[in-house]
N, C-alpha and C positions, 0 to 999 in steps of 0.2 A: 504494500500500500504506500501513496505516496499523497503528502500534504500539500496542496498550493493554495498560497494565500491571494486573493485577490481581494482590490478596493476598485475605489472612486464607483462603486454599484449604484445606479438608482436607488431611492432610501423604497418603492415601492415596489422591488421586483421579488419574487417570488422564490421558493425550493423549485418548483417546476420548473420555473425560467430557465432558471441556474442547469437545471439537468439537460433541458433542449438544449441552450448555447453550448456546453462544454459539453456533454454526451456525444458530440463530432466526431472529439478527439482522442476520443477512448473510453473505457467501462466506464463510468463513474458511480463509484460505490455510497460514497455520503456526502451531503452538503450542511454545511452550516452556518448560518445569518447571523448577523448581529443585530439583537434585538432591545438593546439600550440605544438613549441617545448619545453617546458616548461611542458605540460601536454600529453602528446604522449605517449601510454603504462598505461593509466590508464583508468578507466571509473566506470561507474555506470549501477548498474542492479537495476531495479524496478520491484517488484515481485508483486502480486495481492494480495498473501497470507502470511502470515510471518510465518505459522505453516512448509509451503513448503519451505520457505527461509534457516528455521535453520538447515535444512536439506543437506544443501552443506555445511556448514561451518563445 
């Protein structure tokens, strides 16, 4: 499994969102949002495989 962190999100978009845009690029096993205002606009993509991860970056 591999972590990438991503920002600057829409504060409105969604888990699903998240899984259509980045599900391109490979398995994508969990997402997670930031759900304070403090953390709103950022999250996490966990991928299955890291060969397919470095592949968006």
């Amino acid at each position: 499994m591999v972590y990438r962190q991503c920002r600057n999100l829409p504060f409105k978009i969604n888990s699903e969102d998240i899984y259509d845009l980045f599900g391109k690029y490979g398995a994508v096993r969990q997402v997670r949002l930031g759900n304070t205002n403090e953390t709103r606009g950022t999250g996490f993509v966990v991928y299955e495989d890291i060969f397919r991860c470095q592949i968006r970056v």
